[in-house]
C-alpha positions as CSV (number, residue, x, y, z in Angstrom):
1,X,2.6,39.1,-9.7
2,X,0.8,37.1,-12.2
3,X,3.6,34.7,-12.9
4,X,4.7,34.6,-9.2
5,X,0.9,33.2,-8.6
6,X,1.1,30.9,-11.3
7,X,4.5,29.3,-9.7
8,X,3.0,28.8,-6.8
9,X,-0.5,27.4,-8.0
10,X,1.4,24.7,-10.5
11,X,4.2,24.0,-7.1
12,X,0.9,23.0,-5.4
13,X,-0.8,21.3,-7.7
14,X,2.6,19.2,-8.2
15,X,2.6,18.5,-4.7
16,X,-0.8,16.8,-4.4
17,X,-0.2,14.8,-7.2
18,X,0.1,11.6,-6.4
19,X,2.2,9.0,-8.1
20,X,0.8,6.0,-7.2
21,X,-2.8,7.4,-8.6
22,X,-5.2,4.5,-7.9
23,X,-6.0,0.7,-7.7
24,X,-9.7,-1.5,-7.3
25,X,-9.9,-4.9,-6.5
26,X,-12.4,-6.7,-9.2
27,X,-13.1,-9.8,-8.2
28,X,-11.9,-11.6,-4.6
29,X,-12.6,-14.0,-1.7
30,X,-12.9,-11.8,1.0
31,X,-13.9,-7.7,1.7
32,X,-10.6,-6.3,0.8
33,X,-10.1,-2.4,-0.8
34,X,-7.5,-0.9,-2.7
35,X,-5.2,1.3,0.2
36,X,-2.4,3.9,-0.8
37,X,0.1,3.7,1.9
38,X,1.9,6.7,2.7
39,X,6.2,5.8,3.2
40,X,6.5,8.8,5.1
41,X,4.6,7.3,7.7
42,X,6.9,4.2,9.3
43,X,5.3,0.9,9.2
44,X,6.8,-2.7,8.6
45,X,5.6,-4.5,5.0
46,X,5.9,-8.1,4.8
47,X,5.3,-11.6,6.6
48,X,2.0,-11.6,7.3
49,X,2.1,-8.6,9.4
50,X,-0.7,-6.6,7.2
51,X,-2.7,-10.2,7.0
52,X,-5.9,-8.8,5.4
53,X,-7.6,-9.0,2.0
54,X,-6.5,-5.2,1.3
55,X,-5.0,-4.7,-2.2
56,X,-1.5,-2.4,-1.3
57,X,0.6,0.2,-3.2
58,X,3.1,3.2,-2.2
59,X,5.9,4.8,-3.3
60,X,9.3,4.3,-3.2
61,X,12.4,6.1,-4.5
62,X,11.2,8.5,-7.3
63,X,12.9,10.1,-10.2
64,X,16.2,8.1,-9.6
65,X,18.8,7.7,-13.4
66,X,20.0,4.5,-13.3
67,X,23.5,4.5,-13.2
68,X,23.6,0.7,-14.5
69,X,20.7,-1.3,-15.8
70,X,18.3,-3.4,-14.1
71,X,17.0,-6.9,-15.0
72,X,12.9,-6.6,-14.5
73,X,10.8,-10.1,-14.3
74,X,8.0,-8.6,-17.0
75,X,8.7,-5.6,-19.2
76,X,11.8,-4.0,-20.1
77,X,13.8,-4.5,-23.4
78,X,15.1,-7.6,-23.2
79,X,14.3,-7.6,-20.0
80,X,16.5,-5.1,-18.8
81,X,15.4,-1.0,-18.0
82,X,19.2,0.5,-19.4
83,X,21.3,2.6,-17.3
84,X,20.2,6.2,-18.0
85,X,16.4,6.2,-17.7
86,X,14.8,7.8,-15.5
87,X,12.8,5.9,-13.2
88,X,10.1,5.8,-10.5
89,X,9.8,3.1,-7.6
90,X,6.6,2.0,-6.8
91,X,5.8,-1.0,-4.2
92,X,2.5,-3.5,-4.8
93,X,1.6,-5.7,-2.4
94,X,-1.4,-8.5,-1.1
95,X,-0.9,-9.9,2.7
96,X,-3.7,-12.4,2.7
97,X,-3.2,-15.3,4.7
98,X,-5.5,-17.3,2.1
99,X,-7.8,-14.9,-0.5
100,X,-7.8,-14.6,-4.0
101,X,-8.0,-11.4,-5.6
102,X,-8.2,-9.7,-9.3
103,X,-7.7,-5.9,-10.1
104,X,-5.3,-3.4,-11.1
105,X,-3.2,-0.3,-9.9
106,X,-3.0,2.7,-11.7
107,X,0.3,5.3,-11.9
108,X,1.1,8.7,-13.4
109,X,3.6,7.8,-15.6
110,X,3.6,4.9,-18.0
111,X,5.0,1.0,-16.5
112,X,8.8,0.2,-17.7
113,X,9.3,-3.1,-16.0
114,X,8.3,-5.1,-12.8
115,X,10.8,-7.0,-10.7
116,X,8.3,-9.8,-9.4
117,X,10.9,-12.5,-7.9
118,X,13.2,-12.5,-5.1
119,X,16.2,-11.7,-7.3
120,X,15.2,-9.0,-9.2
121,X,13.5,-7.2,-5.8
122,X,16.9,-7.8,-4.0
123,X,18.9,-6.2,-6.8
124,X,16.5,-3.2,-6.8
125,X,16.2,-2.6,-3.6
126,X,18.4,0.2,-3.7
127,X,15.6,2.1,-4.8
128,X,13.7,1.6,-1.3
129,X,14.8,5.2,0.0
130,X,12.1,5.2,2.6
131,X,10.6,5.1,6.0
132,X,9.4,1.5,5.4
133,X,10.8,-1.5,7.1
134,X,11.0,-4.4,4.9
135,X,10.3,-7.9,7.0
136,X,11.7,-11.0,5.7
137,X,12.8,-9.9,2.1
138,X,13.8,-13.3,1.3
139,X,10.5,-14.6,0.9
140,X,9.6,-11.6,-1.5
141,X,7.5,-12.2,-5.0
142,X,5.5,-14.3,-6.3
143,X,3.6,-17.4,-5.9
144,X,3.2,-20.3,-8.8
145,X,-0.2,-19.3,-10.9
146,X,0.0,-15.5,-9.6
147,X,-0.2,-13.3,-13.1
148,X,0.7,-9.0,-13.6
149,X,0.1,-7.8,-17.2
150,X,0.8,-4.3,-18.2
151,X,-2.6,-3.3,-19.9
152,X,-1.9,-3.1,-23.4
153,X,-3.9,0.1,-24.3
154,X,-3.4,1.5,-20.8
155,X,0.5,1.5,-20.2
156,X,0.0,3.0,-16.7
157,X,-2.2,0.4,-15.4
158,X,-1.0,-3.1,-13.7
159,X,-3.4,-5.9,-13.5
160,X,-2.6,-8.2,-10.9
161,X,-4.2,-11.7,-10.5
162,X,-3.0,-13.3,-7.4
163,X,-3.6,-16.1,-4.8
164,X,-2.0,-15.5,-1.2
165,X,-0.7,-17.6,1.3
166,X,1.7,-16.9,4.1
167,X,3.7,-14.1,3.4
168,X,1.9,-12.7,0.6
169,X,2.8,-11.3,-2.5
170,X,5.2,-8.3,-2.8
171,X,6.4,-7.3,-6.4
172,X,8.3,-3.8,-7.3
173,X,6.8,-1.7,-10.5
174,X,9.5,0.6,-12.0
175,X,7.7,3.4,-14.1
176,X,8.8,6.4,-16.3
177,X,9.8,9.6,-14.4
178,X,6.7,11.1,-12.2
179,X,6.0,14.3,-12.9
180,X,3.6,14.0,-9.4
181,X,6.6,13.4,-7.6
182,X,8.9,15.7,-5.7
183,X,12.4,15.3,-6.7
């Protein structure tokens, strides 16, 4: 009876785990929070359609072996994350139509790469695998003098130093296998 307890108690604590863990905004022009969105929950990301000073991330496909590698934008070996690893999809975003903000997400699992640029979110967007509707995808990424580091002595943590205009800033974080996540 023990062990069947125990199955159960470690199922649910698995469950609540999340794996997208937590964010703050630092510094910014405006009264923005950190928000975890939930992709089970439909809603449209993109174009100005959040425009707030709110500091986004949810989850995408998780636990997914990549049957080819990926090229990543930041990260990587040689900037690539080879076929056979094991990854988790995460999505970060900022819909501001013109505030500047500093701080950093947090995940459960340490950061692999970060696909920050049109390209390299087009490519990956196989890993999606949600209830989320993406708007205007081509006008995904970056903006010139936008930064994301990986902290050095904390490799789950992304630091994100941005500047929004019209659409915003959308990048895609790729980290180890979540042990949070179901599947």
């Amino acid at each position: 009876m023990f062990r069947l307890v125990s199955i159960f108690l470690l199922l649910g604590l698995s469950n609540a785990c999340a794996v997208v863990l937590d964010g703050k905004i630092l510094q910014q022009t405006g009264d923005g929070t950190f928000v975890i969105l939930d992709p089970n929950n439909s809603f449209s990301v993109g174009f100005d359609n959040f425009d707030n000073d709110n500091l986004y991330a949810f989850n995408e496909d998780q636990n997914i072996v990549l049957e080819a590698p990926i090229r990543v934008d930041l990260g990587g070996t040689d900037g690539f994350i080879p076929m056979g690893e094991v990854v988790a999809s995460h999505y970060v975003f900022f819909d501001s139509a013109a505030g500047i903000q500093r701080g950093f997400v947090e995940f459960d699992a340490p950061i692999l790469g970060v696909a920050a640029y049109q390209d390299t979110m087009a490519a990956t967007d196989f890993l999606a695998n949600n209830s989320v509707t993406y708007i205007s995808p081509q006008l995904r990424g970056l903006e010139q003098g936008d930064l994301i580091w990986i902290d050095s002595e904390i490799p789950n943590r992304l630091w994100v130093s941005w500047s929004a205009s019209s659409p915003g800033d959308y990048i895609r974080v790729f980290t180890r296998k979540s042990f949070g996540a179901i599947g």
